[in-house]
N, C-alpha and C positions, 0 to 999 in steps of 0.2 A: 956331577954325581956319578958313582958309582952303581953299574947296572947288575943285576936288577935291584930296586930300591924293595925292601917291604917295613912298611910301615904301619904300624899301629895307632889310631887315636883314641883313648878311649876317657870317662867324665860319667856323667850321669845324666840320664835322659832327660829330655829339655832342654839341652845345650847345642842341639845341632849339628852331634860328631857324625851320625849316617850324612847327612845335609854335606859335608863338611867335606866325606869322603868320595861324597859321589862325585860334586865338582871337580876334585883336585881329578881322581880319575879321568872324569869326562873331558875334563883342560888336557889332560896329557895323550888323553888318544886323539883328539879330534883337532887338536895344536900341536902337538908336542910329537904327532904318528906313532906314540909308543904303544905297546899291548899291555893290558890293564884286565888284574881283575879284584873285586871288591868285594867282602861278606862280612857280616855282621851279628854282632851277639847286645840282645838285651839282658836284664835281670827279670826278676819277676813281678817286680812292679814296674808301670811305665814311663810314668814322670816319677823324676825321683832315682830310683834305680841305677845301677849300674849301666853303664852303655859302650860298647867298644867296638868299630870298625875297621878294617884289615885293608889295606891296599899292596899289590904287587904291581910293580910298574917295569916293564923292561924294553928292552929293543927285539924283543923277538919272541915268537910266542911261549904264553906259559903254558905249561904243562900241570899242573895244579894248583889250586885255590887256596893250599893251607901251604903258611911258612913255618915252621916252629921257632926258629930266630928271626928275631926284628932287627933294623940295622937303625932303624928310627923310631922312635919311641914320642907322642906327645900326649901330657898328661894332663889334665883340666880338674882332677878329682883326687884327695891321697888315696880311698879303697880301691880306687879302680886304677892309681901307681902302683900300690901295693901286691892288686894281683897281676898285671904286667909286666912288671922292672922284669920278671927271673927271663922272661922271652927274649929280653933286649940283647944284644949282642956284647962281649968286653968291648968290641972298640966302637959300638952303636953310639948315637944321636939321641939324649935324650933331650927336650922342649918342656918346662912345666911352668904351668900357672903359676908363682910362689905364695898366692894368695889362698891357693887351696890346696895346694903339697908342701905340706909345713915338717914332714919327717919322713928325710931323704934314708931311705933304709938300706941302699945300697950307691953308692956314688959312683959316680960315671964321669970319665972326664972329658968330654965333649959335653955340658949342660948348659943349656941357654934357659936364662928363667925372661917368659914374657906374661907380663901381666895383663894376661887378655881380659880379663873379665874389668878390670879396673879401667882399662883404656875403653871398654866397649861403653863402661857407665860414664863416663867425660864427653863421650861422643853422643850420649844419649840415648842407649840401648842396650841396655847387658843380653840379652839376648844376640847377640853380634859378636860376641868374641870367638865363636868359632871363624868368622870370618877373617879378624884379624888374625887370628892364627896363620889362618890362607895368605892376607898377603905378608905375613912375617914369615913360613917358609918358602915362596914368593924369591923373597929379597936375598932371606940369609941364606936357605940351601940351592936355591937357581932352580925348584925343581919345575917352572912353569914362570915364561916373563909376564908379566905386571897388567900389559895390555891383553893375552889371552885370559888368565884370569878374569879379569873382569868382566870378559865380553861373556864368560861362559858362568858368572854371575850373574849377570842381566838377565841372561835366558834362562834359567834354574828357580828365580825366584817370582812371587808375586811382584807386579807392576807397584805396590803401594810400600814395598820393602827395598826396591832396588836402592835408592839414593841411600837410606842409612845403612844398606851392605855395601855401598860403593865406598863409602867413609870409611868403614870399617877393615875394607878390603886396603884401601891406602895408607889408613891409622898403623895397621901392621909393617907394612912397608919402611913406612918413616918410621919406627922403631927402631926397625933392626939397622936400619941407618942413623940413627943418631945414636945409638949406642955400640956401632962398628960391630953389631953381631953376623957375623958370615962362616960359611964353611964351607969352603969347595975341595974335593977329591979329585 
């Protein structure tokens, strides 16, 4: 990938996109030695609501917290596609659920659609699809290998949550591998 990465996740609260963010950050400074920084916006309701978290990841440090262009984009939610896409870059990354962004308002030609929430309730937890998210960009954009992930999974969550975020961290993995979704710069 191309440095510096900034990225946007955003969905609606109760899907574990801060959770989601703060990992991939924490994987990439403390594995990956990049400079990372992370901020977050609710709506005004808390579950339910809009939810959206900002990651800047580079090799050197940042100098501020806000991007106005995203060069990566993943989407879990269409209102909260809707207020994102305009951020996303022409030749950005977008990721979306296809289960829950059902009207593509502007198209992007880099789009990978994973169905996270589908593969997290096959595994046993809809709740988890932020995870497989993790390990589907993981795989497909390289931005953290597979084993760091995980380990900094293990450490982030409750002991009684690990295994079915470890499935989950994997379920994405083998995704974007059996469906040959990749993108390297």
């Amino acid at each position: 990938m191309k440095y510096p990465l900034r990225i946007s996740l955003c969905g609606f609260g109760g899907q574990g996109i801060v959770l989601s963010a703060v990992i991939l950050g924490t994987a990439a400074v403390t594995k990956g030695n990049k400079y990372v920084v992370q901020t977050q916006s609710y709506g005004s309701e808390a579950r339910g609501g809009q939810c959206q978290s900002e990651l800047i990841i580079d090799e050197k440090p940042i100098n501020s917290p806000i991007a106005e262009k995203k060069n990566v984009l993943i989407a879990l939610f269409q209102d909260a596609y809707e207020k994102y896409i305009p951020a996303l870059e022409e030749d950005g990354i977008l990721v979306i659920d296809p289960d829950l962004v059902t009207n593509i308002v502007r198209p992007v030609e880099t789009t990978f659609e994973l169905p996270a929430t589908q593969i997290a309730v096959d595994i046993g937890n809809r709740m988890t699809a932020n995870m497989v998210v993790l390990g589907f960009l993981s795989e497909c954009l390289g931005i953290i290998n597979k084993d760091d992930l995980l380990e900094v999974v293990k450490d982030n969550v409750a002991d009684r949550f690990k295994e079915i975020n470890t499935k989950a961290v994997e379920a994405g993995i083998e995704y974007a591998k059996e469906h040959n979704m990749y993108h390297r710069s």
